[in-house]
C-alpha positions in Angstrom: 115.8 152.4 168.2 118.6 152.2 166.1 119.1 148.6 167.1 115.6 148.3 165.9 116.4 149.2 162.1 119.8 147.9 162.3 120.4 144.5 163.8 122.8 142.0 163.1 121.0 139.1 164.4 117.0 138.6 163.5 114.8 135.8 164.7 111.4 135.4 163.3 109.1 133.0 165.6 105.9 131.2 164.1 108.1 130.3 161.0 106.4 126.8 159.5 107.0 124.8 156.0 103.5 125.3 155.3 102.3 126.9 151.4 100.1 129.9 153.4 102.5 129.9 156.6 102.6 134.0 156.9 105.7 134.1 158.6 107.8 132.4 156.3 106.9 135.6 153.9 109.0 137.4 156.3 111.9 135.6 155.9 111.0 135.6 152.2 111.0 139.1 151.7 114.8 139.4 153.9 116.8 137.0 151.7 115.2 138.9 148.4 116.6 142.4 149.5 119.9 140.9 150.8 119.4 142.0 154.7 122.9 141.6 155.4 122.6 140.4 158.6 122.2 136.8 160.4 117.6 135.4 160.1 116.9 132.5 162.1 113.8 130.7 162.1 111.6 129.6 164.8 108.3 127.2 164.8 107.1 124.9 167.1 106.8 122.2 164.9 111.0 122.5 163.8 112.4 121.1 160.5 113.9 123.0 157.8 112.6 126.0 155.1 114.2 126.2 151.9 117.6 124.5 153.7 117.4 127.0 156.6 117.0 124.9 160.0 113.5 125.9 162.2 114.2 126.1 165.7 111.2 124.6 167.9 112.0 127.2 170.5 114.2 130.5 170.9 116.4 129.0 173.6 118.0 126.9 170.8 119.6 129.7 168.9 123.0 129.7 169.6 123.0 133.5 169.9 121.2 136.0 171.6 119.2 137.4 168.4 119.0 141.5 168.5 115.1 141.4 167.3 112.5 138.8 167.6 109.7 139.3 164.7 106.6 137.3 166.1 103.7 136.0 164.4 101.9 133.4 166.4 98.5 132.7 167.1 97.1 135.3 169.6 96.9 132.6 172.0 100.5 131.6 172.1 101.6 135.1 172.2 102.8 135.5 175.8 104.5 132.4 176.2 107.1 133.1 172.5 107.6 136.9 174.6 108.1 135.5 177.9 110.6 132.8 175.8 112.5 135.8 174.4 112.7 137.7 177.4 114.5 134.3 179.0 116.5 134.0 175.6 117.9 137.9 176.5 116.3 139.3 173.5 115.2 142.8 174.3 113.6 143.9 171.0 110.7 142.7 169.8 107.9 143.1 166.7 104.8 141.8 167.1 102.9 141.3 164.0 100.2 139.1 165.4 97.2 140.6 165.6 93.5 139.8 167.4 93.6 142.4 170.6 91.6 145.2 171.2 91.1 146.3 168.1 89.2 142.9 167.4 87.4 143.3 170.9 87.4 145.1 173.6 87.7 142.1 176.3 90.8 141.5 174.3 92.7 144.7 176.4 93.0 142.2 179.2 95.7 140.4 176.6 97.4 143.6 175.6 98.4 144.4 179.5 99.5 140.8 179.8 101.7 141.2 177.2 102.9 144.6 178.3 103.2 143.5 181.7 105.5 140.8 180.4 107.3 143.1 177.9 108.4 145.5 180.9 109.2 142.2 183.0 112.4 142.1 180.7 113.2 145.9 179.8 111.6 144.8 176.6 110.9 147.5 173.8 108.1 146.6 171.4 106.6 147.8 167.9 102.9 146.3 167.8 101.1 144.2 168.2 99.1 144.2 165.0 101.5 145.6 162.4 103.8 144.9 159.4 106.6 145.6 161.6 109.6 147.7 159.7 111.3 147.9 156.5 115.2 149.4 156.1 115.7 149.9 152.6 119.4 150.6 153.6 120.4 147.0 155.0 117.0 144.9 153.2 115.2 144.7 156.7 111.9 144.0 154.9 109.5 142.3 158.0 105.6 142.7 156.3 104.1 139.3 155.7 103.3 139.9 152.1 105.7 139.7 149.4 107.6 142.7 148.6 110.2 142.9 145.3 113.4 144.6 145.2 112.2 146.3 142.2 109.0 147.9 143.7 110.9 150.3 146.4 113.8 152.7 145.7 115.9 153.8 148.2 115.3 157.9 149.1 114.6 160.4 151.7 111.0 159.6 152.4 110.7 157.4 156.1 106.8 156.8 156.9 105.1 155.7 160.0 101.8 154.2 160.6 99.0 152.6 161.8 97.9 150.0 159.4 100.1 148.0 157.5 97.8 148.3 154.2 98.5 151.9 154.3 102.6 151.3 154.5 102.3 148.9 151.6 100.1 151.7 149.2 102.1 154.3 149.8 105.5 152.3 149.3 104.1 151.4 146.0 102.5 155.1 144.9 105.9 156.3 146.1 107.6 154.1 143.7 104.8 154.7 141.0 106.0 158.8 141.1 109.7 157.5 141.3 110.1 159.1 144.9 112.9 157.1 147.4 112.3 155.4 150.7 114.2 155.2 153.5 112.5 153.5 156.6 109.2 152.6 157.1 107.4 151.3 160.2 103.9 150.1 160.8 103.3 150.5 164.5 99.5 149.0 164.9 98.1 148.9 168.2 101.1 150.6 169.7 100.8 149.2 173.2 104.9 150.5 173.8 106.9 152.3 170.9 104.2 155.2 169.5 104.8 157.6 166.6 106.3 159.9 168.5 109.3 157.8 169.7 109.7 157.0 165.5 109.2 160.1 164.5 112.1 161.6 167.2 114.3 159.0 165.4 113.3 159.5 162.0 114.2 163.6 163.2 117.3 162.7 163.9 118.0 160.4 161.3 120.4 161.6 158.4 119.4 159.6 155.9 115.5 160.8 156.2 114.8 164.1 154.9 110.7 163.6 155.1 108.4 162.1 157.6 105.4 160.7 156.3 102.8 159.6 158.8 99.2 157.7 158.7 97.8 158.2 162.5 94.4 156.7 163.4 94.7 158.4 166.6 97.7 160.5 169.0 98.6 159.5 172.1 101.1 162.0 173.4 99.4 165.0 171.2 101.9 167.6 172.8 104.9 166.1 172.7 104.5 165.0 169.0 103.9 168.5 168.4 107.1 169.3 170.1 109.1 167.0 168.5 107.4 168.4 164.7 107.9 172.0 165.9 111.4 171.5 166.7 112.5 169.1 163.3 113.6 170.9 160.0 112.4 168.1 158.1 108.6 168.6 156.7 106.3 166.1 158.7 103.5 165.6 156.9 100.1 163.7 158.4 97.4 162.3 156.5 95.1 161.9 160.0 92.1 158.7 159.9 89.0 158.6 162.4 87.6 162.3 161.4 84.2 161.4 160.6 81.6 159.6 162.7 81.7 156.9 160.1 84.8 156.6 160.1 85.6 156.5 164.3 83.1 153.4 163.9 85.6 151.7 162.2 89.2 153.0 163.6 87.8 151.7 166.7 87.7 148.4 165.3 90.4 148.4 163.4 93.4 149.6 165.6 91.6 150.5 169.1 91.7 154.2 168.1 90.5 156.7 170.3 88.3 159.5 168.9 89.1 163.1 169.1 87.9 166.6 168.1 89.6 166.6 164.6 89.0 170.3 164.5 91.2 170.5 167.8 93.5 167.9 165.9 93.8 170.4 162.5 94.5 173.7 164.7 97.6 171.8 166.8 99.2 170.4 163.3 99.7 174.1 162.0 101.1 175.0 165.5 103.3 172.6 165.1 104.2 173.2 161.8 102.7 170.0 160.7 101.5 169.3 156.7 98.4 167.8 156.7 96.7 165.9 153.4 93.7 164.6 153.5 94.4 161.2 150.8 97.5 159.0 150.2 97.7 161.0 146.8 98.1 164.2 148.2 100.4 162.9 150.7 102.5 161.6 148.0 102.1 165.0 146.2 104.0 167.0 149.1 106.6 164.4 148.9 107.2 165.2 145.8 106.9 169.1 146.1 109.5 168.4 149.2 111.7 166.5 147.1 112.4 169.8 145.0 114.1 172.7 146.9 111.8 175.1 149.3 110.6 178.0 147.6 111.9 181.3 149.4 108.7 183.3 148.9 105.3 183.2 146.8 106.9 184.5 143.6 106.3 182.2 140.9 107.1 182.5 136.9 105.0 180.9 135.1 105.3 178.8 131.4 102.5 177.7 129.5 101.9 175.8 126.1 98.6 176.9 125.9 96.4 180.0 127.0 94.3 178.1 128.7 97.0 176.4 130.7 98.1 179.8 131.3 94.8 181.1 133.0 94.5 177.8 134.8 98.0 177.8 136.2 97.0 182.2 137.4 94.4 180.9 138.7 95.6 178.2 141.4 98.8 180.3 141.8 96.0 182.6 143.7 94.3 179.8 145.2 97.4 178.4 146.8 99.1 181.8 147.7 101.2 182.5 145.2 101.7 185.3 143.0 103.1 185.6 139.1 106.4 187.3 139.9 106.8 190.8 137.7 109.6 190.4 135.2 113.0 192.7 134.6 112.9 194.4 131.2 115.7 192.0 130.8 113.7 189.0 130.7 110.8 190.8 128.8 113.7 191.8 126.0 114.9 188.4 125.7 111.1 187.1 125.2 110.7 190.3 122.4 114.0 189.1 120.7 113.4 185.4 120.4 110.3 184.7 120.1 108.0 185.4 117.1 105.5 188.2 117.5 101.9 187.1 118.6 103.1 183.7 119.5 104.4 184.3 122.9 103.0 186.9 125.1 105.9 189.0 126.7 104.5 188.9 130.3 103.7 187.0 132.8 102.1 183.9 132.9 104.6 182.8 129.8 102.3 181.7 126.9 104.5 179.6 124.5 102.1 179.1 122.0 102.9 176.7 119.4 106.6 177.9 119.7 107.8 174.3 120.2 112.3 175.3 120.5 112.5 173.3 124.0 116.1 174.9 124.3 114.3 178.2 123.9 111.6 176.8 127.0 115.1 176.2 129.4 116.5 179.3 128.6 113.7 181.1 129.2 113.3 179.0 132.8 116.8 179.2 133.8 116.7 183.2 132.8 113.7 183.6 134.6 115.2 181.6 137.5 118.3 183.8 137.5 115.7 186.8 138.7 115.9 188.1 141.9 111.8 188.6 142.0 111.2 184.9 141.2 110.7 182.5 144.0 110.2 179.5 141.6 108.8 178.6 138.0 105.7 176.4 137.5 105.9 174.9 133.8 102.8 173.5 132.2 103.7 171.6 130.0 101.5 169.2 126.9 103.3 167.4 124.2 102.2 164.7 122.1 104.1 161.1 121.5 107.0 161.0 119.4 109.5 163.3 118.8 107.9 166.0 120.9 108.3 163.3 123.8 112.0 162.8 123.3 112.3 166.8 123.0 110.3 166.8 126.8 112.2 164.2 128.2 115.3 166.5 127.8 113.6 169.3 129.2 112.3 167.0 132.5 116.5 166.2 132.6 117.9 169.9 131.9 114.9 171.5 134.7 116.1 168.7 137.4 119.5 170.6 136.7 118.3 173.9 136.8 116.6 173.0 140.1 120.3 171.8 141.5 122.0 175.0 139.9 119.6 178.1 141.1 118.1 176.5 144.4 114.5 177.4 142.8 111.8 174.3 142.4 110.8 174.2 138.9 107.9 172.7 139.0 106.6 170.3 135.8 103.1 169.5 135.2 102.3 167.5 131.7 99.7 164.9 131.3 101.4 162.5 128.7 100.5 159.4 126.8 98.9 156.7 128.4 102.1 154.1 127.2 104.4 156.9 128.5 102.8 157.6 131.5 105.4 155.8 134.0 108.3 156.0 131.8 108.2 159.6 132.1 108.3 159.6 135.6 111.4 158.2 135.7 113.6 160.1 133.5 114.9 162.2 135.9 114.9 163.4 139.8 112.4 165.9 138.9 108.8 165.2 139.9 106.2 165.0 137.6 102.8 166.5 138.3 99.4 165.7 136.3 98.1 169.7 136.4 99.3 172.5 138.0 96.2 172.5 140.9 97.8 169.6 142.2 101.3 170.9 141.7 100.7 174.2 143.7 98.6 172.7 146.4 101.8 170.5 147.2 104.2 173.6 146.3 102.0 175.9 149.3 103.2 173.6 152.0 106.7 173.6 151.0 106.4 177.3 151.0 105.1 177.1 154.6 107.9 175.0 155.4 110.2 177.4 154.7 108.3 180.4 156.6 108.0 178.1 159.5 112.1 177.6 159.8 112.5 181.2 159.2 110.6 182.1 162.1 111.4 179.0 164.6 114.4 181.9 166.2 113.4 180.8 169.7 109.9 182.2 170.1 107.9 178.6 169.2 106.3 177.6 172.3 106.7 174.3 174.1 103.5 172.1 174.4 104.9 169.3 176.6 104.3 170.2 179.8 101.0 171.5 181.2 101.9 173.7 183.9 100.1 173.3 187.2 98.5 175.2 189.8 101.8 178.0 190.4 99.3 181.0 191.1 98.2 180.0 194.5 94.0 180.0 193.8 92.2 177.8 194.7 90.9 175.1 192.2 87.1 174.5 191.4 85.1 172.3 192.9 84.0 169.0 190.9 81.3 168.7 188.4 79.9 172.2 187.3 81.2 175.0 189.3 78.9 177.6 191.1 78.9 181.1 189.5 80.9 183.0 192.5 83.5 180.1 191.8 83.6 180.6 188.3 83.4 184.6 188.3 86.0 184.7 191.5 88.5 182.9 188.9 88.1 185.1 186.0 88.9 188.1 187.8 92.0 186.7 189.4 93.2 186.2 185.8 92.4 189.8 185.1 88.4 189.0 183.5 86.3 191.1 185.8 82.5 190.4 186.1 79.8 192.6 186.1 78.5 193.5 189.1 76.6 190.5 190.4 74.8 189.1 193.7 73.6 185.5 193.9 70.4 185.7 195.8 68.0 182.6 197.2 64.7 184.6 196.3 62.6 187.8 195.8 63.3 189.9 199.0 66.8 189.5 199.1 66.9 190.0 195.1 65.1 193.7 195.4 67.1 194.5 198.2 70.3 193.4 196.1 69.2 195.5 193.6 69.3 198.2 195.2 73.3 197.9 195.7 73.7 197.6 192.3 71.7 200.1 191.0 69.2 199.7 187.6 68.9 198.6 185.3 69.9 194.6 186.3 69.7 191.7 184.5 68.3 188.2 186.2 69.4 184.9 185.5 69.2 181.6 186.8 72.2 180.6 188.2 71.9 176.4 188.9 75.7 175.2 187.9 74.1 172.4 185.5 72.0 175.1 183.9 74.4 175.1 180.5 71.4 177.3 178.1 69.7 179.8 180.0 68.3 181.7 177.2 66.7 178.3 175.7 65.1 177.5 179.1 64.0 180.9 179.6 66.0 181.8 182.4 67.8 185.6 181.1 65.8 188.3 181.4 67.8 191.6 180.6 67.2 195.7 181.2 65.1 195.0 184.4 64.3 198.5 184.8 62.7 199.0 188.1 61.4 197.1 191.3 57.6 195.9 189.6 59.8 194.6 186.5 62.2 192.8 189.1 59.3 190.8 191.0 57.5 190.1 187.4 61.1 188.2 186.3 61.4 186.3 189.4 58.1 185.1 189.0 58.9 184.0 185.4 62.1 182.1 186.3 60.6 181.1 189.6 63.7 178.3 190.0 66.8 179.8 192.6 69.1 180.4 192.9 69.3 183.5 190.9 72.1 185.5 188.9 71.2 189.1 190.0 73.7 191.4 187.7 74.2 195.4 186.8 73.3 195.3 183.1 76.7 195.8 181.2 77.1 198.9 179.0 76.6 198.2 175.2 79.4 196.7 173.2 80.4 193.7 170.9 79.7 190.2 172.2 82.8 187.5 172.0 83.1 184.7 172.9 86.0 183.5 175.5 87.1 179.5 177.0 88.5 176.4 176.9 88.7 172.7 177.1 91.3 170.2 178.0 91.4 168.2 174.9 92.3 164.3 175.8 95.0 164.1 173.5 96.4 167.7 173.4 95.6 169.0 176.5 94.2 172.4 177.4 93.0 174.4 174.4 92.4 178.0 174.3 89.0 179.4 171.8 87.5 182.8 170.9 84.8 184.2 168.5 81.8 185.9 167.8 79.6 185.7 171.0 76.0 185.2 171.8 73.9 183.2 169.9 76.9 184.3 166.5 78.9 181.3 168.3 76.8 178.1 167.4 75.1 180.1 164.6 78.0 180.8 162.6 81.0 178.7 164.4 83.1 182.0 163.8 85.9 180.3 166.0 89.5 180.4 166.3 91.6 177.5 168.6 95.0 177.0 169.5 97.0 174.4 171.7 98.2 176.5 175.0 100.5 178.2 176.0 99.0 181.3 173.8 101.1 184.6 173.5 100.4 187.7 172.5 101.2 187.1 169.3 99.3 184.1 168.5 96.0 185.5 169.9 96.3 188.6 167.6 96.5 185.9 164.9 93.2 184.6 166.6 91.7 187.6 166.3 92.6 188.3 162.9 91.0 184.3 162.4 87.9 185.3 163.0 85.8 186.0 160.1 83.9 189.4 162.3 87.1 190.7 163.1 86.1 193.4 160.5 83.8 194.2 163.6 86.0 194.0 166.6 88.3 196.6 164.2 85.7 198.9 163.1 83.4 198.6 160.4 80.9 201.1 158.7 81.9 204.1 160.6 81.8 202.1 164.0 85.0 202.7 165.8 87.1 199.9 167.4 86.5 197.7 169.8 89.3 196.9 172.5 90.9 194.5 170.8 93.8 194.6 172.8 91.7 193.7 175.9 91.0 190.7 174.0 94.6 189.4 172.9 95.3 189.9 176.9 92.2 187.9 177.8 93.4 185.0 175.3 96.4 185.0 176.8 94.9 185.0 180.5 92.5 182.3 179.8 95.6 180.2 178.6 97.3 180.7 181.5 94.6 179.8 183.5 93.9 176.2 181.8 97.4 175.8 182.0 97.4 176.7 186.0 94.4 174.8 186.9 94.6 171.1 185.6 91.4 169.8 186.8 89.5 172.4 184.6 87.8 170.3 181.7 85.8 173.2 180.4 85.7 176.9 180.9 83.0 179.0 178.5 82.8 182.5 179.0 79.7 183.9 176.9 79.7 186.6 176.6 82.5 188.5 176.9 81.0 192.6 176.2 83.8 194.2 174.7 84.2 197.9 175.0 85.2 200.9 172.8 89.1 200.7 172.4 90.8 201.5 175.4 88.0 200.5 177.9 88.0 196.9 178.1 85.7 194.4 178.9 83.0 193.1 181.1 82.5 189.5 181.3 78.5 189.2 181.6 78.4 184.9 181.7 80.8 181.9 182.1 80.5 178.7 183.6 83.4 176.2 183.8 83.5 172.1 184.8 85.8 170.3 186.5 87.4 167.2 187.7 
């Protein structure tokens, strides 16, 4: 990969004379940023470019380049890779597009040209992408223009997907005065996928922030593996979440749909930052670019009381809180400030005190306390001298920021003519309100918890286990009950008492075994709602009540079970997702699941630990932990099932789908009784 980003030699192939020739943008765009390496050009029809000789083949170039850059008609695609393969070239960028995610019978192209790539150990970015930009060396490879002047070099490297996307946020980067490093459009990603970039950028030490616009994941665990285990902040901004929008990833880069709830849960596992725009992803860039706040203690300065109550108020939102201030601080606001014009507390309310070396001594004292985590400044200030005074104080915070190791954190909305200018005045970002500012501050917060915790106990997603147990796996399709219930209890889920029966006669003599009251279900495998086919019917009481049920569900076989004792229904399974493999859920059982989708999920392998967080998820834990004189529920029985049913997905591969509901949970300390479950497999 580093070859990739830093080669000495670059040929770019469908390179013409032509005005609209796309290629010759590439080349363009290299000689404007001074890549300091060697560019030769390559087009079938030869001749020169702005006194630069075009090849009219790759075999001509009397070296063996370290990266082709192709963009050729779709047609002649194979033959200029199978060309560079002969040529010894073993990196390759493939900006043509017109493969699967223009048609599906185009997928028949994209294994040819894999099939050729792995021919000659060939690595590829593409097809259908920008390709890669270095601002260290000018390795600019999109097809559109790009000036010098519209990218600064930072710590910001960004993957993705479309090539549109690199170019906005390159420029709403450069709007906010935030750096790039390396960027990389990956399109289709038939070989090199964001998870082989975004292991690079991780170990890159130039990049201090990942930036990534995904469409769709291929390896789902092991990019959470390679998040979980960088200190940089990764931050996603995810495509292809709504129907709508899966209509049109599909076409657009051959993206595969998945469960973006699924999706959401395995980013915070991973200690992934997702936003939901370009803006906001921009926003945490900034918020990143500032040092990580050590804990949610914020001071707050305000030129208005409004601003002041607004700025409380998100601090809440986000998860912060207004720090308490030493009577030192509060005796330096009583001695320097003018009665009734600032209140001495906290949110800070300058009023129309307008000193702005009174403002940074206030911020650096109120940096200097060991009870504040931070200070949010908002800040409005009209044009003219009061702009020059605020400029100063944007310069003197950025030092502040350097000296203490605390973000301060500058929100202003300014003049429409000094709108950019401001931005630029110093490394400090510059946010519009303080919403924003906070919402962008809270996952840099995170950030910091989650390399606080990472000491050893952060669980690796890559590999999914396999059968290690010695039971036997279920049968294809959906599994019968004894399968299913047989399973559970192996994993330590015990059943209630049950018989499957063929009819009547053996069903009243089964019941006598058990013992009434009995409850009588159907029990088909591809029966998945019994209730709303009216096939449960519970507290069967006695042998007249028995006969009158069969004759109701009438259908075998049949469930035949001991009625459970009363408790609180929950809610127990699994799925393995296609991109992140198995998944582990829990809630509110019974008819509470699909009425109130009280769910929690998580990627497995799930400890203890992280199913009591589960737990604690759900909004009815109040229940599970005792509510209204109600005692406790075994919730401890619970976290142990979570954990069990992980195991289990993790065991048995060719589970797709396990659903245990419900799961009656007991009084504290007397467990559970699973009453119904059914499971699918391969």
């Amino acid at each position: 990969m580093e070859t990739m980003f830093f080669p000495r030699r670059v040929a770019v192939l469908g390179i013409s004379d032509a005005p609209n020739n796309l290629a010759r943008v590439i080349v363009e765009n290299m000689e404007r940023f001074k890549f300091s390496g060697m560019i030769y050009l390559v087009g079938g029809k030869g001749g020169s470019l702005d006194g630069r000789k075009i090849y009219t083949d790759v075999s001509e170039i009397p070296e063996i380049p370290d990266v082709a850059v192709i963009l050729v008609p779709a047609r002649g695609l194979t033959a200029a890779i199978e060309a560079c393969g002969k040529k010894g070239i073993r990196r390759i960028v493939v900006e043509t597009a017109g493969f699967s995610e223009f048609d599906n019978d185009r997928r028949s192209l994209e294994a040819e040209v894999l099939s050729i790539a792995g021919k000659w150990d060939m690595a590829m970015i593409g097809p259908n992408c920008v390709g890669i930009i270095n601002v260290e060396n000018g390795l600019v490879m999109p097809f559109y223009p790009i000036l010098p002047g519209e990218v600064k070099q930072g710590p910001v490297s960004i993957i993705s997907q479309s090539g549109g996307i690199i170019h906005d946020l390159m420029m709403l980067c450069y709007m906010e005065n935030i750096g790039c490093r390396k960027l990389a459009s990956i399109g289709n990603k038939l070989m090199i996928d964001e998870s082989a970039l975004l292991e690079y950028f991780a170990a890159d030490p130039g990049t201090a922030m990942i930036g990534l616009y995904l469409e769709d994941i291929r390896d789902g665990r092991r990019f959470m593996d390679l998040a979980a285990a960088s200190d940089k902040p990764v931050v996603l901004l995810k495509g292809n979440r709504s129907p709508e929008g899966r209509k049109v990833a599909r076409l657009h880069t051959a993206a595969l749909a998945g469960d973006d709830r699924i999706a959401d849960e395995a980013m915070k596992q991973a200690g992934i930052h997702r936003a939901y725009s370009l803006e906001e992803m921009v926003d945490c860039f900034k918020a990143f670019s500032l040092p990580l706040p050590k804990g949610p203690r914020l001071a707050v300065m305000a030129r208005s009381g409004g601003h002041a109550v607004l700025a409380a108020d998100s601090a809440y939102h986000h998860g912060f809180t207004l720090a308490s201030f030493s009577d030192r601080l509060l005796s330096m606001l009583a001695e320097k400030t003018r009665p009734g014009v600032i209140k001495r507390g906290n949110p800070v309310d300058l009023g129309d005190e307008l000193n702005i070396d009174l403002y940074l001594e206030i911020a650096e004292m109120a940096l200097r306390e060991e009870g504040v985590d931070g200070v949010l400044v908002a800040h409005s200030y009209a044009f003219g001298d009061d702009a020059l005074q605020t400029r100063k104080f944007i310069r003197s915070s950025a030092a502040l920021t350097r000296t203490y190791g605390k973000p301060v954190v500058f929100c202003t909305s300014s003049h429409r003519d000094d709108w950019f200018d401001i931005r630029s005045v110093a490394d400090l970002p510059v946010f519009s309100h303080a919403d924003k500012a906070l919402a962008a501050l809270s996952k840099s917060l995170e950030h910091f918890r989650k390399n606080t915790a990472k000491q050893g106990r952060r669980a690796q997603f890559v590999s999914t286990g396999g059968k290690t147990r010695g039971q036997p796996g279920l049968s294809g399709g959906f599994a019968a009950v004894q399968e299913v219930f047989g399973l559970l209890k192996a994993y330590g889920l015990a059943a209630a008492d049950y018989r499957v029966v063929k009819g009547l006669e053996e069903g009243l003599e089964s019941a006598r075994g058990i013992g009434y009251p009995v409850a009588l279900k159907g029990a088909a495998p591809d029966m998945l709602h019994k209730t709303e086919e009216g096939a449960v019917i519970l507290d069967i009481r006695d042998e007249a009540a028995l006969k009158e049920a069969f004759d109701r569900i009438r259908t075998g076989p049949f469930l035949l079970q001991k009625m459970a004792p009363p408790g609180c229904e929950v809610i127990l399974g699994g799925r393995t997702d296609p991109v992140f493999g198995p998944v582990v859920l829990c809630g509110m059982g019974g008819i509470f699941a699909e009425a109130y989708n009280d769910v929690a999920i998580r990627v497995a392998p799930v400890d203890a630990e992280t199913a009591g967080a589960m737990i604690d998820e759900i909004k009815g834990n109040r229940i599970l932990k005792g509510l209204r004189g109600k005692g406790p529920y075994d919730v401890n029985y619970l976290t142990a099932s979570i954990v069990n049913v992980s195991r289990l997905l993790l065991e048995h591969p060719e589970i797709r789908t396990i659903d245990i509901n419900p799961l009656i949970l007991m009084n504290e300390g007397e467990g559970g009784i699973v009453v119904d479950a059914k499971a699918e497999a391969d």
